[in-house]
TORSEBA-474692 format. One record per residue: residue number from 1; x, y, z of N, C-alpha, C in turn; residue in three letters. Coordinates in pm, 1 decimal. Layout:
BEGIN
NODE   nr       n_x       n_y       n_z      ca_x      ca_y      ca_z       c_x       c_y       c_z  rest
NODE  NUM         X         Y         Z         X         Y         Z         X         Y         Z   ALA
...
//
This chain:
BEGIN
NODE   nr       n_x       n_y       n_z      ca_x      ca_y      ca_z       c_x       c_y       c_z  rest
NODE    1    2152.9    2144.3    3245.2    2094.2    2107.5    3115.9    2063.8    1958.8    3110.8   UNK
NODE    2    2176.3    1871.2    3133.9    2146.7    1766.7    3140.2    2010.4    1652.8    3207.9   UNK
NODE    3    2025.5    1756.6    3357.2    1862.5    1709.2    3487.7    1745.0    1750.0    3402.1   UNK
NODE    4    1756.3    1886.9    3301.8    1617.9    1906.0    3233.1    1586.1    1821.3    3140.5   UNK
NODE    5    1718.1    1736.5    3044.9    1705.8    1666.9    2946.6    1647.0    1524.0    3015.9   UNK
NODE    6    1672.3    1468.4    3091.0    1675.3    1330.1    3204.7    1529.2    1386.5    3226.0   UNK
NODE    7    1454.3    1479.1    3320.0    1300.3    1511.1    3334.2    1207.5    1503.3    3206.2   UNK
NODE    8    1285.9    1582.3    3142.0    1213.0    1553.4    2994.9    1177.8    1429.4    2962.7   UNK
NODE    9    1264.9    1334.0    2966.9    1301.7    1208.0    2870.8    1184.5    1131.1    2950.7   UNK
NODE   10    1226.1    1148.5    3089.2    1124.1    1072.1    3173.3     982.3    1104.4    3209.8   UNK
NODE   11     927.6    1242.6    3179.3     790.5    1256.1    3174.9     724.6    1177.6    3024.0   UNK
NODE   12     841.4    1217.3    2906.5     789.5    1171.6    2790.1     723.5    1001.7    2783.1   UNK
NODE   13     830.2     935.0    2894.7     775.6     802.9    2848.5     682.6     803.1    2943.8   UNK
NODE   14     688.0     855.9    3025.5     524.0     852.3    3129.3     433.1     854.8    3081.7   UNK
NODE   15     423.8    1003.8    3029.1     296.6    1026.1    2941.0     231.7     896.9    2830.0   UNK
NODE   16     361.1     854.7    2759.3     382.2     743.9    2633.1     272.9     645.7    2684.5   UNK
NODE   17     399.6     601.1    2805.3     308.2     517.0    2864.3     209.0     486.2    2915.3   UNK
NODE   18     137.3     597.6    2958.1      11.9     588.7    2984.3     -91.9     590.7    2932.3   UNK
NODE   19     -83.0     655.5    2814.3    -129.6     683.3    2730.6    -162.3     563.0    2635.2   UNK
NODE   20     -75.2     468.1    2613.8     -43.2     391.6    2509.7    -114.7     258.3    2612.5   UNK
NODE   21      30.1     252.9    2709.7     -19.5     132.2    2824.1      13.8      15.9    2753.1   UNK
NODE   22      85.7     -77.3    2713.7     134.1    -142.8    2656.4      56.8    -298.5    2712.3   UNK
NODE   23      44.8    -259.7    2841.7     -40.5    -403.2    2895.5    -144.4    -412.4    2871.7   UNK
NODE   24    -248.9    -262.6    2898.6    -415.3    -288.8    2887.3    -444.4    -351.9    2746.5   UNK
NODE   25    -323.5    -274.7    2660.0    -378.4    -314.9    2532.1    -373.2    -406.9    2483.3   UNK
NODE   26    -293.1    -504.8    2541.0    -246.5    -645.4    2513.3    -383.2    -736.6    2493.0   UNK
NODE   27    -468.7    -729.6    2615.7    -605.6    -805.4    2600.4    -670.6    -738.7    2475.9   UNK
NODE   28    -680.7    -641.4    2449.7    -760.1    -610.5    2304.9    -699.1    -617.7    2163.0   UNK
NODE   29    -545.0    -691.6    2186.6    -451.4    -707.9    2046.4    -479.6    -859.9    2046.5   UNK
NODE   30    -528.2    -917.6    2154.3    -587.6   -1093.7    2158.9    -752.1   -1071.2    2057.7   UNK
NODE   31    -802.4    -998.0    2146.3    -925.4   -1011.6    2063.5    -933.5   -1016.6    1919.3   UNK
NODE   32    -870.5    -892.8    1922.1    -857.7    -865.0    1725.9    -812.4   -1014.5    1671.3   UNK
NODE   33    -684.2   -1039.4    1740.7    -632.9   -1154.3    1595.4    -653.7   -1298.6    1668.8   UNK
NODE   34    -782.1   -1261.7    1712.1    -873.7   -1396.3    1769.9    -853.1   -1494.4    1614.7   UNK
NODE   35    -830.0   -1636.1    1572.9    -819.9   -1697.2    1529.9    -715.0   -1703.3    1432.3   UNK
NODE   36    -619.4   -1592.4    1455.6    -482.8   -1587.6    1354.2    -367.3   -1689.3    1414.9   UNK
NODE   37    -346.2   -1724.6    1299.6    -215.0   -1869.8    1327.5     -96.9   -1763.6    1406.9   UNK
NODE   38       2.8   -1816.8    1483.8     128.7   -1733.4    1535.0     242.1   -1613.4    1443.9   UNK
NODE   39     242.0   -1701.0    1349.1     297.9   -1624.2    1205.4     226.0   -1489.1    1164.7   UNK
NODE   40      46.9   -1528.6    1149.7     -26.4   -1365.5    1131.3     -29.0   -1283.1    1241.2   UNK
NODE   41       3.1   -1323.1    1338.1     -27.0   -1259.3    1494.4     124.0   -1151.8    1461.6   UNK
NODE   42     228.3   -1167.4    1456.8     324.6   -1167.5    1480.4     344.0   -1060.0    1311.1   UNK
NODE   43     284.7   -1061.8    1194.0     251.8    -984.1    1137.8     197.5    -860.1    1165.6   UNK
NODE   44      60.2    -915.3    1237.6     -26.2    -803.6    1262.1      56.8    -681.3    1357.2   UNK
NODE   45     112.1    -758.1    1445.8     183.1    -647.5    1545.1     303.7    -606.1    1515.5   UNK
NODE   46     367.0    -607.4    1341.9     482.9    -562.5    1346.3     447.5    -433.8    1268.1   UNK
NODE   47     333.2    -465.4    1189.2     228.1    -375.5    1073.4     196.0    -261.6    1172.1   UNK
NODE   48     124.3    -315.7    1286.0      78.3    -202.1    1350.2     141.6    -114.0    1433.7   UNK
NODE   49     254.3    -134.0    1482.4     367.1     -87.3    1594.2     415.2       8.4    1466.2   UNK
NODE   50     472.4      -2.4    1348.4     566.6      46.2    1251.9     477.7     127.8    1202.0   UNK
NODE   51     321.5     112.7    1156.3     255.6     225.0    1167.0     235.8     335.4    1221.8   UNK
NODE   52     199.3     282.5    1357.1     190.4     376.9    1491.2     302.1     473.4    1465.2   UNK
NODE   53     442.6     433.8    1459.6     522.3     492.5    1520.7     556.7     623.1    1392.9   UNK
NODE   54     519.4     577.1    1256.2     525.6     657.3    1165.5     448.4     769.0    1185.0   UNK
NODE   55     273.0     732.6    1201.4     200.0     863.2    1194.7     225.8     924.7    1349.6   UNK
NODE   56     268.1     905.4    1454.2     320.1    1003.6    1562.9     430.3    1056.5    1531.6   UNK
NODE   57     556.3    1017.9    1463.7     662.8    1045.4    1420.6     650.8    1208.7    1341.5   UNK
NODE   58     536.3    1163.3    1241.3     491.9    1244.5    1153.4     490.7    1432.9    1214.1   UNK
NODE   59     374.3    1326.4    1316.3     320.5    1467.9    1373.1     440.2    1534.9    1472.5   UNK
NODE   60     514.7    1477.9    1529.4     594.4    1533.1    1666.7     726.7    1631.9    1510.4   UNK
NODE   61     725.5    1635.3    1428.9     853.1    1651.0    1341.2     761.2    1785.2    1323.0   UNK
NODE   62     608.7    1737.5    1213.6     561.2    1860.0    1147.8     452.8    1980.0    1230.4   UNK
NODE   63     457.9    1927.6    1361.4     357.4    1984.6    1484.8     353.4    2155.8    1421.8   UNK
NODE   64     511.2    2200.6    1452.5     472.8    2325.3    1480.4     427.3    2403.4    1342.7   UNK
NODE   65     440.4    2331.3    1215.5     398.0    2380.9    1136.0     247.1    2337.9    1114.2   UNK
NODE   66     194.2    2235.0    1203.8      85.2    2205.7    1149.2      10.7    2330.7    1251.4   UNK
NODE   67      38.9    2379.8    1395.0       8.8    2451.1    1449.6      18.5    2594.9    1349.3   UNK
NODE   68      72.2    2656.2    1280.3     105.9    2785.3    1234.1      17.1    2774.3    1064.2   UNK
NODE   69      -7.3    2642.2    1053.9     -50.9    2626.8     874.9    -243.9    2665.1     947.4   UNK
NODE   70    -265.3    2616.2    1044.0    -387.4    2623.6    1104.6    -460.7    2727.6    1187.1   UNK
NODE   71    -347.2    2853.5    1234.3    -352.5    2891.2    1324.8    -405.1    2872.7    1478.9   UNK
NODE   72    -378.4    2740.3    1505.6    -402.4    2673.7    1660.3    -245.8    2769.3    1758.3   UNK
NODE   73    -336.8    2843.4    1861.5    -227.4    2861.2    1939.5    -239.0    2771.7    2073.5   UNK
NODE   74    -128.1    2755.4    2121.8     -83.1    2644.2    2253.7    -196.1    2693.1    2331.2   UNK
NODE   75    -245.1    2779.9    2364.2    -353.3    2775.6    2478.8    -506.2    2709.1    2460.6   UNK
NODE   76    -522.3    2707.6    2330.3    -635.4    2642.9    2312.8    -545.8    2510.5    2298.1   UNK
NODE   77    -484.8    2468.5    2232.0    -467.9    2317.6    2191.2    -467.5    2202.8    2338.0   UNK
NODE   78    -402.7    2338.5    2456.6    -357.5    2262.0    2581.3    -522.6    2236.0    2648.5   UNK
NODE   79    -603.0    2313.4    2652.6    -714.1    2321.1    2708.6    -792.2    2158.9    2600.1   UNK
NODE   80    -798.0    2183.7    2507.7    -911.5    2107.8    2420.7    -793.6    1928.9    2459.4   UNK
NODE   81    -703.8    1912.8    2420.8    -587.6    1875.0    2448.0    -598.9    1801.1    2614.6   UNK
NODE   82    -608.7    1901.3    2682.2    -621.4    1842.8    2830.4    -805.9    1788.1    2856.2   UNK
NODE   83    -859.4    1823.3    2788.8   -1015.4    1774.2    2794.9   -1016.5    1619.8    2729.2   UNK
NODE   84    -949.6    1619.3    2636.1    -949.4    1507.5    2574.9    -859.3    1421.0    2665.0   UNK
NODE   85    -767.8    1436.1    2681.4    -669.6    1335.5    2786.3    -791.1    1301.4    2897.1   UNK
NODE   86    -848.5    1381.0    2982.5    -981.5    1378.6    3096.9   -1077.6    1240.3    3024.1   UNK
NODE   87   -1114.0    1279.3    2972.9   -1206.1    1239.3    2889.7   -1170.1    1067.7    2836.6   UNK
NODE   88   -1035.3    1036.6    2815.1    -986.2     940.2    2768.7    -962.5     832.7    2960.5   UNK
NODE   89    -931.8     901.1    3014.3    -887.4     903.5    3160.4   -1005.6     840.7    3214.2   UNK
NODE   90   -1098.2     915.6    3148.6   -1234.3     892.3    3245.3   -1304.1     752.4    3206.4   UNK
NODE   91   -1294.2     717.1    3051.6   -1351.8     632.5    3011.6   -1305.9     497.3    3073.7   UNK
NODE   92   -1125.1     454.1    3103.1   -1063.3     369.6    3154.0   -1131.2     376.4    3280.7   UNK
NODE   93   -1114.4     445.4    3369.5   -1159.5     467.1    3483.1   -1296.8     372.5    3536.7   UNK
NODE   94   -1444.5     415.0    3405.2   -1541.0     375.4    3442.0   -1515.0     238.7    3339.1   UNK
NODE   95   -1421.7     157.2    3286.1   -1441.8      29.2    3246.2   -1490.5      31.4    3125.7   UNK
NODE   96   -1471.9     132.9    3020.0   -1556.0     120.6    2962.9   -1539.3      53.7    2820.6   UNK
NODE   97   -1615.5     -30.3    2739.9   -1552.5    -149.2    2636.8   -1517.2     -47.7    2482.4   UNK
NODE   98   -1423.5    -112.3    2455.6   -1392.6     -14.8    2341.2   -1464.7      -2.8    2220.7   UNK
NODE   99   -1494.0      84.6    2192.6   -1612.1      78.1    2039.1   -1580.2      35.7    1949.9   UNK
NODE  100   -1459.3      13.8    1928.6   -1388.7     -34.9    1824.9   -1428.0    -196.0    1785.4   UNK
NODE  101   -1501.8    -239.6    1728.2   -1570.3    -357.9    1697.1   -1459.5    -450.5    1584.6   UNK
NODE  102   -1431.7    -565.7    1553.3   -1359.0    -666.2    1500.0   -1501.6    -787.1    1458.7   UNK
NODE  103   -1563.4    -754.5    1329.6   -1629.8    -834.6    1247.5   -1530.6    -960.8    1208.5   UNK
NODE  104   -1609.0   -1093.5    1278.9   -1563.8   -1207.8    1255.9   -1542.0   -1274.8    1114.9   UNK
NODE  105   -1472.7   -1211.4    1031.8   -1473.0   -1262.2     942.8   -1333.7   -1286.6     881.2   UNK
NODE  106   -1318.4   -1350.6     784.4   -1191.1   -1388.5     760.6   -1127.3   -1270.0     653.6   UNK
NODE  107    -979.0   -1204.1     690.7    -946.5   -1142.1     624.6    -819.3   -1135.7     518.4   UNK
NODE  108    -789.2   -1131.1     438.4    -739.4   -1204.2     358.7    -579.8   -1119.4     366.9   UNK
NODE  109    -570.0    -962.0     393.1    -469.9    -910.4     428.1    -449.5    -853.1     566.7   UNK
NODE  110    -392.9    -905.5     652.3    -367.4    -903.6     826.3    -336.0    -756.6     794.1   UNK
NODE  111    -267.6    -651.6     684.9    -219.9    -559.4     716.1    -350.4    -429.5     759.4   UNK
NODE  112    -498.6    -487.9     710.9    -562.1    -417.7     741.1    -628.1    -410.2     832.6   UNK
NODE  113    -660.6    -532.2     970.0    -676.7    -527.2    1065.4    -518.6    -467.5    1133.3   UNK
NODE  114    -455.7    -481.2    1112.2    -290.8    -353.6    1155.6    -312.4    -219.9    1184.2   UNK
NODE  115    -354.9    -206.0    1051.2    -371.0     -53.8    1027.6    -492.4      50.3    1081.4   UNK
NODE  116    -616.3     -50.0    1082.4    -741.6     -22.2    1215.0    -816.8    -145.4    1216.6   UNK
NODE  117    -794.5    -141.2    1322.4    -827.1     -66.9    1426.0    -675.0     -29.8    1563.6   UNK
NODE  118    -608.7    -155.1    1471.0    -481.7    -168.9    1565.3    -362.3     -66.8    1590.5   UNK
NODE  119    -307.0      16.6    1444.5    -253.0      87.3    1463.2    -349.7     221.8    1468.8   UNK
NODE  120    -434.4     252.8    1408.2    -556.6     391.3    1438.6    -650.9     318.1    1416.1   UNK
NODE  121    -734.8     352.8    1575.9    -710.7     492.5    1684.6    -635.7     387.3    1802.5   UNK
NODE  122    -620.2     232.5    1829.1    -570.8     196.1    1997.1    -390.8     265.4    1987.5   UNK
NODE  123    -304.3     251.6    1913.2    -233.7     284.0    1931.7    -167.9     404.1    1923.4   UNK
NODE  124    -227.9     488.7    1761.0    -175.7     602.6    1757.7    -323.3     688.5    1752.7   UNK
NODE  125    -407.9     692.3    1813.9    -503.5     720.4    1847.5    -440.4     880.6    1914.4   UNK
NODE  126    -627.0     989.9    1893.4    -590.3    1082.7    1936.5    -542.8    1163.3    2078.2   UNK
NODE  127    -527.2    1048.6    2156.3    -490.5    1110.5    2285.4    -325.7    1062.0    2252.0   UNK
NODE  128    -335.5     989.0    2197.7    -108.4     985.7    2177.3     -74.1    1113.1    2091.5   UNK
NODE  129    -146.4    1165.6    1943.9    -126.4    1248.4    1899.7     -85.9    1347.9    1970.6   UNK
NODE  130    -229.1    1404.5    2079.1    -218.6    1512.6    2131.3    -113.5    1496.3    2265.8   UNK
NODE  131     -73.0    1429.4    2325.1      60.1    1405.7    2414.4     153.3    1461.8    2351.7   UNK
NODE  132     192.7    1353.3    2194.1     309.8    1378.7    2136.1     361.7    1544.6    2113.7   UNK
NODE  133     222.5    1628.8    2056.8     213.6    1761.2    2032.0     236.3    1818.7    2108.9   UNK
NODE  134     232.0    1795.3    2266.7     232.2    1889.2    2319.0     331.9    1895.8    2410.6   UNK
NODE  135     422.1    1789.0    2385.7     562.3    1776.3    2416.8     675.0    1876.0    2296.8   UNK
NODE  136     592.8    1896.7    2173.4     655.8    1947.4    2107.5     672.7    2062.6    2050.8   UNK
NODE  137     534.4    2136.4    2103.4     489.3    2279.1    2083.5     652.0    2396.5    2131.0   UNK
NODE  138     751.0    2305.0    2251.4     798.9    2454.1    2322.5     949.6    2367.2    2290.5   UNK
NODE  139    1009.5    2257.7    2230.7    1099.9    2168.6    2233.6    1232.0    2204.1    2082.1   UNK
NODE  140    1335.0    2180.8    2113.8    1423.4    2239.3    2032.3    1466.9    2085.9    1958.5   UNK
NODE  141    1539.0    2064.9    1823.7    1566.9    1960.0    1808.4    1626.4    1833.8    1890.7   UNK
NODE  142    1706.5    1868.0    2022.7    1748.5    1762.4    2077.0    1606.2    1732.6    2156.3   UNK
NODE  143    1501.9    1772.9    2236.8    1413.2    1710.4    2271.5    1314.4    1662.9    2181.2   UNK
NODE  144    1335.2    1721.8    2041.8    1240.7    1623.1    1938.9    1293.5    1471.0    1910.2   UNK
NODE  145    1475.5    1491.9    1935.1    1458.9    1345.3    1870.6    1427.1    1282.5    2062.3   UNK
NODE  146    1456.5    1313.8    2125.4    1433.1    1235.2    2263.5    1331.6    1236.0    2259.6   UNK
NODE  147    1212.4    1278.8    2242.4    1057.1    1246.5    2226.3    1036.3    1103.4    2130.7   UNK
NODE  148    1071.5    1100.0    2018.6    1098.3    1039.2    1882.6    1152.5     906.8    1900.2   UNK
NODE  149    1280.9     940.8    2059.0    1328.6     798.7    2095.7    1240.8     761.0    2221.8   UNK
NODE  150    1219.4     786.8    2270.7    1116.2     776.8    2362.9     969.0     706.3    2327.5   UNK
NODE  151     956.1     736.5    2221.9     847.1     659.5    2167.4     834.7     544.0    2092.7   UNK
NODE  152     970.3     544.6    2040.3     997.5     461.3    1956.6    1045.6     345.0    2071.2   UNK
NODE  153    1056.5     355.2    2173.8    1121.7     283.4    2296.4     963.0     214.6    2350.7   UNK
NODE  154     851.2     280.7    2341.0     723.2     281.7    2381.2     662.4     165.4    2328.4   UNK
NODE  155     683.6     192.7    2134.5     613.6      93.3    2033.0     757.1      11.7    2070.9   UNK
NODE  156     819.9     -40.9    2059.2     905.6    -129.6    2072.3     853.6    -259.4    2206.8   UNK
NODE  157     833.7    -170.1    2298.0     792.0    -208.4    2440.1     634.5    -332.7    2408.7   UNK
NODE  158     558.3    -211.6    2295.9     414.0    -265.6    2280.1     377.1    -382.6    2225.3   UNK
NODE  159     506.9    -380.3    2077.9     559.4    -547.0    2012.2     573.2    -593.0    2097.0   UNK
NODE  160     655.4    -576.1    2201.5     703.4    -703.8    2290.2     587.2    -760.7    2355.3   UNK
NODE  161     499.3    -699.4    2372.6     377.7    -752.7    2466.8     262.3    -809.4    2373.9   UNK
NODE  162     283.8    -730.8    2244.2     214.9    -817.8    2170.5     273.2    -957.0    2081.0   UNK
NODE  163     395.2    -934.6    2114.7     401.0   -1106.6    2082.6     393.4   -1190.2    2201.6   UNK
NODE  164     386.3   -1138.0    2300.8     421.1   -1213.2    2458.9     266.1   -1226.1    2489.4   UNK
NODE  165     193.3   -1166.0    2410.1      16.0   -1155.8    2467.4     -59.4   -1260.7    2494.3   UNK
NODE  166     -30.6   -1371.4    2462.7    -104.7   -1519.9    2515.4      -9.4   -1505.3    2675.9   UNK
NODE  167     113.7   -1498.0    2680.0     178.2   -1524.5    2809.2     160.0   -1441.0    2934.5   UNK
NODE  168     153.0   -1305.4    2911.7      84.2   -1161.1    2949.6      17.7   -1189.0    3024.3   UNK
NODE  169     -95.9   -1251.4    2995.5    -226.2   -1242.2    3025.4    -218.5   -1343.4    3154.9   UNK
NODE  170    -188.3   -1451.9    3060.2    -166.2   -1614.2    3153.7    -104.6   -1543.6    3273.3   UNK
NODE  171      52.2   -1480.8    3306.9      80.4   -1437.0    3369.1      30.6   -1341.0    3510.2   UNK
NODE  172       5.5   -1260.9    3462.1     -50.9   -1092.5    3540.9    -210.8   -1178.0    3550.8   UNK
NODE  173    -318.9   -1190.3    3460.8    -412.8   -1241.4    3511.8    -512.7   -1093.9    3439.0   UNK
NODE  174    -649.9   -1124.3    3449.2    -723.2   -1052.4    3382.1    -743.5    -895.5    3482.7   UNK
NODE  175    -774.1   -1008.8    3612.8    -797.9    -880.5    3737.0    -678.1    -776.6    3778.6   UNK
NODE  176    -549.2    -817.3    3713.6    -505.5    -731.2    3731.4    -463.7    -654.6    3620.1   UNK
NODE  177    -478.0    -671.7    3544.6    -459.2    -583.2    3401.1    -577.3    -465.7    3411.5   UNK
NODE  178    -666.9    -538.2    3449.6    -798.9    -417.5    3485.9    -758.6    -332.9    3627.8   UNK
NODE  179    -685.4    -369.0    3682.5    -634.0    -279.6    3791.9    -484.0    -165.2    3699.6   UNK
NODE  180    -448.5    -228.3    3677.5    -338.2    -117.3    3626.6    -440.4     -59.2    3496.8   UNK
NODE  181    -530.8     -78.8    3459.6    -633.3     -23.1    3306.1    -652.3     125.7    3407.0   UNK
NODE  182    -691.9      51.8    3525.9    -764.7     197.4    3606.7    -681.1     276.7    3641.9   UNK
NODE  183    -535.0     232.5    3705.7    -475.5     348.1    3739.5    -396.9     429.0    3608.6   UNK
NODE  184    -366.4     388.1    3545.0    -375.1     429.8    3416.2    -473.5     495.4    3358.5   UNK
NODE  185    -575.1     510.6    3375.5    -699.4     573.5    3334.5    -718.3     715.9    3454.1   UNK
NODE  186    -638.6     722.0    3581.8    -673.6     780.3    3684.7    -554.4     885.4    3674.9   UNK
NODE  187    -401.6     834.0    3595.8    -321.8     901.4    3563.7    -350.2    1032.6    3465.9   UNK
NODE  188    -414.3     932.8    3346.6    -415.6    1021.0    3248.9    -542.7    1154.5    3283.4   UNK
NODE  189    -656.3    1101.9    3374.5    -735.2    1240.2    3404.2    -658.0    1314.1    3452.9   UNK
NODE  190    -579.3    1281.0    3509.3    -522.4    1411.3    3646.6    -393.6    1452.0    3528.5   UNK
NODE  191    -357.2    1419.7    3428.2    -285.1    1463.1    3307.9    -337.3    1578.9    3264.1   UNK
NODE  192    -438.2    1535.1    3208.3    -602.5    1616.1    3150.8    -598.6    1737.1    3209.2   UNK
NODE  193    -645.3    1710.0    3347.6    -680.1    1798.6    3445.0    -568.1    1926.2    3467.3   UNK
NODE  194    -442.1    1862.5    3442.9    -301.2    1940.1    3477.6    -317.5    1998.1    3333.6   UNK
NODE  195    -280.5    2006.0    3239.2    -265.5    1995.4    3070.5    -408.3    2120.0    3076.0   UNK
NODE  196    -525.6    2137.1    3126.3    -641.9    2215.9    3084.4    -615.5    2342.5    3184.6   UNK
NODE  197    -585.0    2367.5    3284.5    -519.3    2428.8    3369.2    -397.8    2520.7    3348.5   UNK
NODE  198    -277.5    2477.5    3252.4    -203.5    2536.0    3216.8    -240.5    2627.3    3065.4   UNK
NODE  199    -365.8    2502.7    2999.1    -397.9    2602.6    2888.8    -492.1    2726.1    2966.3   UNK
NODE  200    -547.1    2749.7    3045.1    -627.1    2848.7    3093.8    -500.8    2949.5    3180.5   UNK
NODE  201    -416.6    2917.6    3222.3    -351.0    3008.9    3252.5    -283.8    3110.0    3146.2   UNK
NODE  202    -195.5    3057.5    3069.7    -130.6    3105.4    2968.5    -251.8    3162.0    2827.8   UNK
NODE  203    -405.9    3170.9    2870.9    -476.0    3220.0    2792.1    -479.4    3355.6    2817.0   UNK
NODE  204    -513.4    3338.8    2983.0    -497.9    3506.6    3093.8    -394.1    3539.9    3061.9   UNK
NODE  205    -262.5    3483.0    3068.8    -127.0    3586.9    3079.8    -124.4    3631.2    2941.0   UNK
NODE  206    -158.3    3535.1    2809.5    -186.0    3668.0    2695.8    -269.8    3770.9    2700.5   UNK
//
């Protein structure tokens, strides 16, 4: 019981992490609070981490009822679910700039650059949703809260890099943040790829 709980714990932050990536995102938590004094910086990323972690929280608690209020069964969710992970995978992969745009203008409450673009969609965006869900579709309360801590271990991880994000960068360097962007992007297809595969099996065995 214990080796399944330890596999568990440790695919969860894999997934987390890859998903989330705490470094790639670091260069695009600079952009956003491009001209914020240290004090709003340090706002912005406590707003948005404590967000994040609420609306995934949300969903990993009320999943299986949101699955049964909807009638979504696990074989479609894993398929559409694993397309989207592909899909998210693929975009890192080919470099691609985030749509998510930051109008230069001055904003008078940091909590709403927090809340988006920072906390939805880069952080709790729908490929974390659908991870979180689908860790939770087959999971009994002790792997909900280990999901729950696991993530919360994730956004914790992501503050840290976003207050460390001027040093981050200086550090590791641009070229290589874009090297771990990709394998990170190369992870999550072959996630995708695994995740769409299992929903097509378990469609046949019903």
């Amino acid at each position: 019981m214990y080796e399944n709980l330890i596999t568990f714990t440790f695919s969860a932050l894999t997934a987390f992490f890859a998903i989330m990536n705490p470094i790639a995102n670091t260069p695009i938590f600079i952009g956003l609070v491009d001209g914020q004094n240290p004090k709003q910086k340090k706002k912005t990323a406590k707003t948005a981490c404590i967000t994040a972690f609420l609306i995934v929280t949300v969903f990993i608690l009320l999943g299986k009822y949101i699955f049964s209020a909807f009638g979504i069964t696990i074989p479609a969710f894993k398929i559409t679910g694993g397309i989207l992970l592909f899909y998210v995978g693929f975009e890192m992969l080919q470099s691609k700039k985030s749509k998510i745009k930051h109008n230069q203008i001055e904003i008078e409450e940091d909590d709403t650059l927090a809340i988006s673009p920072l906390a939805i969609p880069i952080l709790a965006g729908p490929g974390t949703i659908v991870t979180a869900m689908n860790f939770v579709t087959k999971s009994d309360f002790i792997h909900i809260g280990i999901l729950i801590a696991s993530f919360a271990i994730m956004i914790g991880l992501t503050y840290l890099f976003f207050r460390l994000s001027d040093k981050v960068v200086s550090i590791l360097g641009v070229n290589l943040i874009t090297v771990i962007r990709k394998i990170m992007g190369l992870i999550l297809a072959i996630m995708g790829t695994g995740m769409t595969i299992e929903g097509v099996k378990l469609a046949f065995l019903n």
